[in-house]
C-alpha positions as CSV (number, residue, x, y, z in Angstrom):
1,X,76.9,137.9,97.1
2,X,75.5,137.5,93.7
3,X,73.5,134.8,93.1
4,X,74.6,132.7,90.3
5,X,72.4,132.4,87.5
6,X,70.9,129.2,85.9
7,X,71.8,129.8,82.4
8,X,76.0,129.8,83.6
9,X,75.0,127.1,86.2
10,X,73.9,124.8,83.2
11,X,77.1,125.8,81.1
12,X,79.2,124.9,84.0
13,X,77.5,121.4,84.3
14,X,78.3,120.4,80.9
15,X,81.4,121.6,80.7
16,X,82.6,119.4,83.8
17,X,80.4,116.2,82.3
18,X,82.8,116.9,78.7
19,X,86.0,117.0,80.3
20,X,85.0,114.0,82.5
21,X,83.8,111.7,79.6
22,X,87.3,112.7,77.7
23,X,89.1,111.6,80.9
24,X,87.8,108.3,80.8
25,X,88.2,108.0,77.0
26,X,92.1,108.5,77.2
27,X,92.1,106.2,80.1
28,X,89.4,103.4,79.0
29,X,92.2,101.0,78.2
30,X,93.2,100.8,82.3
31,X,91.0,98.4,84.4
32,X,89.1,100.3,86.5
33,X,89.2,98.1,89.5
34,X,92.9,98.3,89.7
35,X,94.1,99.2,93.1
36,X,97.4,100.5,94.5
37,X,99.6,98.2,97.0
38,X,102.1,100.0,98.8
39,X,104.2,98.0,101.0
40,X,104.1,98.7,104.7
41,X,107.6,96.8,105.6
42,X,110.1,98.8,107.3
43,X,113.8,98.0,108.0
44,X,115.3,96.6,111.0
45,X,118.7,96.5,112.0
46,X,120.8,93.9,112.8
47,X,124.3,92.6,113.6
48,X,125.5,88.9,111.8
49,X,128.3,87.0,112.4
50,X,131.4,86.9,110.1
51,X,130.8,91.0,108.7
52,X,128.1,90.0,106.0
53,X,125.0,91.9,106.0
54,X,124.6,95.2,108.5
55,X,120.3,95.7,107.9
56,X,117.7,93.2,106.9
57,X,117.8,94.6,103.0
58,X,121.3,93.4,103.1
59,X,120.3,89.9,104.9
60,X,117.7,90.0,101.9
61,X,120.1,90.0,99.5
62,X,123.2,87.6,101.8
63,X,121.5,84.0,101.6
64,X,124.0,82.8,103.8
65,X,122.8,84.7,106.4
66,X,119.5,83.0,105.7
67,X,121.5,79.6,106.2
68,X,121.6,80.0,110.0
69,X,118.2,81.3,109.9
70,X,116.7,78.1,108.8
71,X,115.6,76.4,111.7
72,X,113.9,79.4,113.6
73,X,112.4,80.3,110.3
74,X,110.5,77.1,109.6
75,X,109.2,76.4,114.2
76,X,108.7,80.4,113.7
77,X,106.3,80.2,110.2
78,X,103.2,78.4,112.1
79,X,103.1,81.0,114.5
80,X,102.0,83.7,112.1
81,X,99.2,82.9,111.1
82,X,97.5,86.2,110.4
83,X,101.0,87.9,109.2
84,X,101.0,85.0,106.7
85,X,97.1,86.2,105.8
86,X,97.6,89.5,105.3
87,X,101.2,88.7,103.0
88,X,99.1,86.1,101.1
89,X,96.7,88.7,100.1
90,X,99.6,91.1,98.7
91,X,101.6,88.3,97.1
92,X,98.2,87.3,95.1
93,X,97.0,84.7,96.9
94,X,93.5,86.0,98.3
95,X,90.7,84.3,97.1
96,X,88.7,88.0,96.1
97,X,90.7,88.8,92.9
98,X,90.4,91.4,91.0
99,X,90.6,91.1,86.5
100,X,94.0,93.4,86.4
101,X,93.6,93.3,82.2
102,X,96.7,95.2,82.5
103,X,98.0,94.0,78.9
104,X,94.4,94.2,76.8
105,X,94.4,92.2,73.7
106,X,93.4,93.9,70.6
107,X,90.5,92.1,68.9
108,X,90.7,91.0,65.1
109,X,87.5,90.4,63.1
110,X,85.7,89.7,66.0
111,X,88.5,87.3,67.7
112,X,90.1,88.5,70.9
113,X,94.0,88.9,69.5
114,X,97.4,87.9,71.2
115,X,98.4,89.4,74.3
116,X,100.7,92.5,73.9
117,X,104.3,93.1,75.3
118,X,104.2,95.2,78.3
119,X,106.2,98.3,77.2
120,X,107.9,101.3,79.9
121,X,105.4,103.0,79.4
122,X,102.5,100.5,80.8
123,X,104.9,100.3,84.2
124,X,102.4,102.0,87.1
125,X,102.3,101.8,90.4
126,X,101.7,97.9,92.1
127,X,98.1,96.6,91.6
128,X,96.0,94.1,93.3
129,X,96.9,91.0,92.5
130,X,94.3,87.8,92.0
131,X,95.1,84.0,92.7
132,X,97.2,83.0,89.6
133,X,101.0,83.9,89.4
134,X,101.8,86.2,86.8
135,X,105.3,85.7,85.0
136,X,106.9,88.7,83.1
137,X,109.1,87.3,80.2
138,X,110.8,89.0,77.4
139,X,109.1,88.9,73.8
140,X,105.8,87.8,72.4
141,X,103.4,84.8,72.8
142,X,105.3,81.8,70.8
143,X,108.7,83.1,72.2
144,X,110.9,80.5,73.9
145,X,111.1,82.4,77.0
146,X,107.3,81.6,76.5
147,X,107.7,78.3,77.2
148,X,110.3,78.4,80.1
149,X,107.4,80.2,81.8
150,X,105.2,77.5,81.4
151,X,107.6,75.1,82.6
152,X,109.0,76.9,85.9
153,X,105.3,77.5,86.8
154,X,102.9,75.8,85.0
155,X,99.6,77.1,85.9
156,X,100.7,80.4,85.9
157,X,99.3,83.7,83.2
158,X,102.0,84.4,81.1
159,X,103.2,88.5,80.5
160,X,105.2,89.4,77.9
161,X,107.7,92.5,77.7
162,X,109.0,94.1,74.9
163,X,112.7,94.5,76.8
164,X,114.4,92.6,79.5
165,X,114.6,96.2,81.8
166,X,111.0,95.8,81.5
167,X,110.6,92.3,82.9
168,X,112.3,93.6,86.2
169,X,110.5,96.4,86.6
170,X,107.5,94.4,86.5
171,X,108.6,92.0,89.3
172,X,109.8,94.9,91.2
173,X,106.6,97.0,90.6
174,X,104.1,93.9,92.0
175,X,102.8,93.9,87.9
176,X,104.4,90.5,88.0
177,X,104.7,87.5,90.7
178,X,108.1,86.3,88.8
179,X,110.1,86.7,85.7
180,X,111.7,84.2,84.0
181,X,115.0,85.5,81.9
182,X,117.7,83.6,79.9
183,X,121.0,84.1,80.9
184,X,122.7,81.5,79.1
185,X,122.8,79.1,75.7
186,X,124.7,76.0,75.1
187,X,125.8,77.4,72.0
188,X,125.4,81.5,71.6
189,X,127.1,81.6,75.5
190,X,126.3,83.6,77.7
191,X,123.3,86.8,77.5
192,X,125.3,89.5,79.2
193,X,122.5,91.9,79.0
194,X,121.0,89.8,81.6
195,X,124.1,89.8,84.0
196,X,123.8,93.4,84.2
197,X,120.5,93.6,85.0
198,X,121.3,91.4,88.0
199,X,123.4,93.6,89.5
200,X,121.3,96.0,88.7
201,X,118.3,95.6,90.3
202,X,117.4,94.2,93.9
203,X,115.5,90.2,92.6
204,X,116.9,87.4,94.0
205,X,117.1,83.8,91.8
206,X,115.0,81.5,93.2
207,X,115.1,78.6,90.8
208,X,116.7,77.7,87.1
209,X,114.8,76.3,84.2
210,X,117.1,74.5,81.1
211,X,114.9,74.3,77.7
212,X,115.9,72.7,74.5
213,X,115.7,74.9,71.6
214,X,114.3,73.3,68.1
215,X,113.9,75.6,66.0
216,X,111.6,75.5,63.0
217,X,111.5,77.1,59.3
218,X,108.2,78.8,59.1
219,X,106.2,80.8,56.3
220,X,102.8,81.6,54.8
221,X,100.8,78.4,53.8
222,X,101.0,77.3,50.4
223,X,104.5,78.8,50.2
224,X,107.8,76.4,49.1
225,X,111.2,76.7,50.5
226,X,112.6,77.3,46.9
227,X,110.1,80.0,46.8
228,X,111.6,82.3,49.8
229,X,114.2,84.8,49.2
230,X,114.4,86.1,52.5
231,X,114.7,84.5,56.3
232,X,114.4,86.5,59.5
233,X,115.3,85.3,63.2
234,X,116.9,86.3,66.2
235,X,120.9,86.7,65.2
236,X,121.0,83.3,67.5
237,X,118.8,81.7,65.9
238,X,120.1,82.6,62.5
239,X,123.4,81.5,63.9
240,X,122.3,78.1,64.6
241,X,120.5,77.0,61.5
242,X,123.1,78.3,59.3
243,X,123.9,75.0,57.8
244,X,120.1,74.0,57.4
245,X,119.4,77.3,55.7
246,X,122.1,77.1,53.4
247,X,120.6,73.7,52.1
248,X,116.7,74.2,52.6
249,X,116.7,77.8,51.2
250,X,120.3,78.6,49.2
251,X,119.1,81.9,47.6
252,X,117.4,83.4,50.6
253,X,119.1,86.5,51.9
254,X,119.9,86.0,55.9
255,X,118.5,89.2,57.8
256,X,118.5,89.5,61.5
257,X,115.0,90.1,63.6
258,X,114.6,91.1,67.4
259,X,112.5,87.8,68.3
260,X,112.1,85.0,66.8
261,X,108.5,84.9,67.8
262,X,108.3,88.5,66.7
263,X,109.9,87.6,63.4
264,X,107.0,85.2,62.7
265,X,104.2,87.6,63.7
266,X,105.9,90.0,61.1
267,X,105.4,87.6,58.3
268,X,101.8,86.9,59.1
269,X,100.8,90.2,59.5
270,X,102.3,91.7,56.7
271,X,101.5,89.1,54.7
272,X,104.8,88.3,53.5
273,X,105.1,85.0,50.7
274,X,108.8,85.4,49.6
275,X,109.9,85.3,53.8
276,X,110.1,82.5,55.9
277,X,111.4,82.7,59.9
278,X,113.3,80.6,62.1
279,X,111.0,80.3,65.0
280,X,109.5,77.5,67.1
281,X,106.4,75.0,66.6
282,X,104.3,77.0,68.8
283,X,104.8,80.6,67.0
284,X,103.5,78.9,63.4
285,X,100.2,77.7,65.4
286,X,100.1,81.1,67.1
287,X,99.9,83.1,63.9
288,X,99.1,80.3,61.0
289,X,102.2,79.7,59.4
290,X,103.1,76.0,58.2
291,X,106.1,74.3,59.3
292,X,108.2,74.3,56.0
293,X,111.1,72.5,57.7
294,X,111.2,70.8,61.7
295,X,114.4,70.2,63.7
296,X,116.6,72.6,61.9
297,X,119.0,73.4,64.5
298,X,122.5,72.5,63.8
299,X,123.3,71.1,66.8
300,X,120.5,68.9,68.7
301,X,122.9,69.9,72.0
302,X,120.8,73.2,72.2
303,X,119.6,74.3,75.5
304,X,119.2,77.5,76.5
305,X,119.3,78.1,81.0
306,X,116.8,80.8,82.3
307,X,116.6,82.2,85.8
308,X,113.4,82.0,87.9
309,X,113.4,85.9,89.7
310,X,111.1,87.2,92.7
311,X,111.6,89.9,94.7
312,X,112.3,87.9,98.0
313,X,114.6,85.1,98.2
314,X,113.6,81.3,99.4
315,X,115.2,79.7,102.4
316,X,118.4,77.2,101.3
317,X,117.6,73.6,102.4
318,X,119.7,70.4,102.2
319,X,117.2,67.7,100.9
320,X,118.1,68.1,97.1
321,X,120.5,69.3,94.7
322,X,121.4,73.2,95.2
323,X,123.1,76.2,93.6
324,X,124.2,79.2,94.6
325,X,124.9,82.5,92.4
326,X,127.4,84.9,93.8
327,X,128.7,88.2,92.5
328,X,131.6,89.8,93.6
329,X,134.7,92.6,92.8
330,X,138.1,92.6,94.2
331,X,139.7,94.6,95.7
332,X,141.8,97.6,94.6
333,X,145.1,96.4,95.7
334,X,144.3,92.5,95.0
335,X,143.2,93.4,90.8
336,X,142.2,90.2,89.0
337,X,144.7,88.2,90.2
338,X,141.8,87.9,93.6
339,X,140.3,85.2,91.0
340,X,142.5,82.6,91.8
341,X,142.7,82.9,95.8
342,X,138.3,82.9,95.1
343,X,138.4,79.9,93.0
344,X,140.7,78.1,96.0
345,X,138.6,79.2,98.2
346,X,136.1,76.9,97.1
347,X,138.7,74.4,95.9
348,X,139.6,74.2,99.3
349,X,136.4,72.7,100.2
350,X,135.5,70.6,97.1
351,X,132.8,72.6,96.2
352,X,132.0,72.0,92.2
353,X,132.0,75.5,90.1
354,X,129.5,76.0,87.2
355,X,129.7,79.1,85.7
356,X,132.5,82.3,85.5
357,X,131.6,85.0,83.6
358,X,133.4,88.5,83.8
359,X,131.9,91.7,83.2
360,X,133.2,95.7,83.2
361,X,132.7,97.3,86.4
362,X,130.3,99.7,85.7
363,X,131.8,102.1,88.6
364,X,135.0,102.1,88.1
365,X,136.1,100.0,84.8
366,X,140.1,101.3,84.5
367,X,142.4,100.7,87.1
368,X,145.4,102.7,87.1
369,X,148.3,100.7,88.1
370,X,151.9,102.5,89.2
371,X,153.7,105.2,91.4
372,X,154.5,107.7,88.7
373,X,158.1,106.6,89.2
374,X,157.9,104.7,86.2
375,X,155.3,105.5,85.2
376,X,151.9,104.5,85.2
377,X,149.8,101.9,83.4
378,X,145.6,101.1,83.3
379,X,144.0,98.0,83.9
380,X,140.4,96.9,82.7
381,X,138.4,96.3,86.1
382,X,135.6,93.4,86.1
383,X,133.1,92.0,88.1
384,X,132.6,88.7,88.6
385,X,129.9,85.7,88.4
386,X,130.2,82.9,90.0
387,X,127.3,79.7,90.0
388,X,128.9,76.8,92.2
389,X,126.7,73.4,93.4
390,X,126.3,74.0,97.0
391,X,123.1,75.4,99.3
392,X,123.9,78.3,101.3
393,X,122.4,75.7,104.7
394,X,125.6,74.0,104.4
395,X,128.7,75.1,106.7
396,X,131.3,75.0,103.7
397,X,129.4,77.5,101.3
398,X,129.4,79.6,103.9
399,X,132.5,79.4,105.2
400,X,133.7,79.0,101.1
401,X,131.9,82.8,101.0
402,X,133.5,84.4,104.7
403,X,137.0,83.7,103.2
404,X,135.9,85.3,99.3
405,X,135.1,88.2,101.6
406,X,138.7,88.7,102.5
407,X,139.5,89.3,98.9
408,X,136.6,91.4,97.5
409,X,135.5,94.9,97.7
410,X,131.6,93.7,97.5
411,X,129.9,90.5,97.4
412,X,126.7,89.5,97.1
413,X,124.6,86.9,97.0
414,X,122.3,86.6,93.7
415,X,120.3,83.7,94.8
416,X,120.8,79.6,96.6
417,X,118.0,77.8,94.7
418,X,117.2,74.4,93.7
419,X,118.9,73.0,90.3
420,X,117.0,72.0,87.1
421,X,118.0,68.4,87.2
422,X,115.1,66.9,84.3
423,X,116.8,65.4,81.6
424,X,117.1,67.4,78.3
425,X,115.0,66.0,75.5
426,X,115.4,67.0,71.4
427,X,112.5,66.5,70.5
428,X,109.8,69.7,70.5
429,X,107.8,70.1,73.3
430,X,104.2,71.1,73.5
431,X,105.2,74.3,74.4
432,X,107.7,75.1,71.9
């Protein structure tokens, strides 16, 4: 064999060293210590009573399996000591964390900037995780859904995502501990985006959050409300300031943003003196806008109800106030009019309903109704959503949900967690 000579030998060496150093170039924005978590669980079967649930994915997502599960779950939890280790260290708990930097913040004159949104494309495979929680929410740093975060878990590092498909993914993907996601307003109803999503994916709800919304009108400094001849928000937003807005700015044309946070980055980066946004205390401080007007929300009854998410669902208890998210379809005989023998199911047994909300069924949504003898008519099909203030531990939710079963083609459990029962307060936070 021919030996090889130096001269190629040298050429080879620094051909490997360029392609190496323009590896690491394209990928210098990834942490380098992130690690890959792959989940070592694997299914069991089992048999419940009353039909629900056939494998433990489906008792995952049936809390009122977990209901009879509640006793030999907590005499069962000391024993597992090590298990309960090795799960800490995956959930993020371990005490040798690792900087994930997974969202780097571009810096400005020197300054480290804001935290960016976690896009689609910035979803990888799970990393290592270190001791604080991380909560996905949906927009940017002075967002409201900012400040649920901070309420639901205080000391936890905030994540923001550009879309509400990414929040999921994060949970589901171990980039995120929790997501915290509106579903619902007092005003703008209900976010039906959100509902989807639920069904969707495989996160169970493991807790509510209710935040008043006081909204702000925000601009450069030195600029005057008779000065702006433009306002941008969130359509929402927009929608509930439209009497202050007409008053404060009567010549400003009304033009609708993605965020509201977003809409008052937008104006400080760009620079903008003849636009103003609709946004909350927190965004102006964020990105140095003044507070031309505070408290401009039409209606001082404005809360807006996000769901706490996690990828495994919390055991029901009794001690305090509970509710339980259900989601179902009837069946293909029964049609809508199922909704009435559900709602006295739970009649039945005094248990208090919160929420309804119907949306197309995404796998079949016409029905067609008729034997061709007359002919033949189509019907819209629906899911439905159902929030009612009982804990899956107590015998009439579950019986309440063995008798829905009777009348539905699918039912699921979203989530039995504990109610937001603080009182609401109009006055801004610290956080918004």
């Amino acid at each position: 064999m021919q030996a090889v000579s130096s001269t190629f030998s040298c050429d080879l060496k620094s051909m490997i060293q360029t392609n190496l150093t323009a590896k690491n170039a394209r990928y210098s924005h990834v942490n380098r210590n992130r690690v890959s978590v792959r989940c070592s669980y694997k299914s069991e079967s089992f048999s419940f009573p009353n039909g629900i649930g056939s494998s433990r994915a489906d008792w995952q997502s049936s809390c009122a399996i977990l209901a009879s599960k509640v006793a030999s779950a907590e005499n069962s939890s000391s024993i597992t000591g090590d298990l309960a280790d090795q799960v800490a260290a995956v959930n993020g708990h371990s005490n040798d964390s690792v900087n994930l930097s997974l969202v780097p913040s571009e810096s400005k004159n020197g300054k480290p900037g804001l935290i960016q949104p976690l896009t689609n494309t910035d979803l990888s495979p799970a990393p290592s995780h270190g001791s604080t929680l991380r909560v996905a929410y949906q927009g940017v740093p002075g967002a409201y859904s900012e400040a649920a975060a901070g309420k639901a878990y205080p000391k936890s590092e905030a994540i923001p995502c550009d879309q509400f498909d990414v929040a999921f993914q994060a949970v589901e993907l171990w980039i995120a501990d929790r997501a915290v996601l509106p579903v619902e307003n007092s005003l703008g109803g209900s976010i039906h985006r959100n509902y989807d999503l639920l069904l969707r994916h495989r996160l169970h709800i493991v807790g509510e959050v209710q935040i008043p919304v006081h909204h702000c009108l925000l601009a450069l400094p030195g600029v005057r409300p008779d000065c702006v001849r433009r306002v941008i928000s969130h359509p929402q937003a927009l929608a509930q300031t439209e009497g202050s807005l007409n008053k404060l700015t009567p010549r400003a044309a009304i033009e609708a943003f993605h965020d509201t946070a977003a809409a008052a980055e937008y104006i400080a980066a760009n620079n903008l003196h003849d636009t103003a946004a609709v946004a909350s205390a927190r965004a102006a401080e964020l990105y140095g806008l003044q507070i031309l007007a505070d408290g401009i929300q039409d209606d001082a009854g404005n809360v807006t109800r996000f769901l706490m998410l996690a990828r495994d669902p919390i055991i029901p208890r009794t001690d305090r106030p509970f509710k339980t998210s259900i989601v179902f379809a009837a069946q293909e005989r029964e049609g809508t009019s199922v909704l009435f023998k559900v709602l006295s199911a739970f009649a039945f047994r005094n248990i208090s309903l919160t929420k309804i909300e119907s949306r197309p069924h995404q796998n079949c949504p016409v029905r067609v109704v008729g034997d061709g003898s007359f002919g033949t008519t189509k019907q819209f099909e629906y899911t439905f959503y159902v929030d009612f203030e009982a804990s899956m531990a107590e015998a009439r939710a579950q019986n309440a949900l063995s008798e829905v079963q009777e009348y539905t083609s699918f039912l699921r459990v979203l989530g039995s967690y504990p109610m937001d029962v603080t009182p609401w307060s109009t006055l801004p936070s610290e956080d918004a």
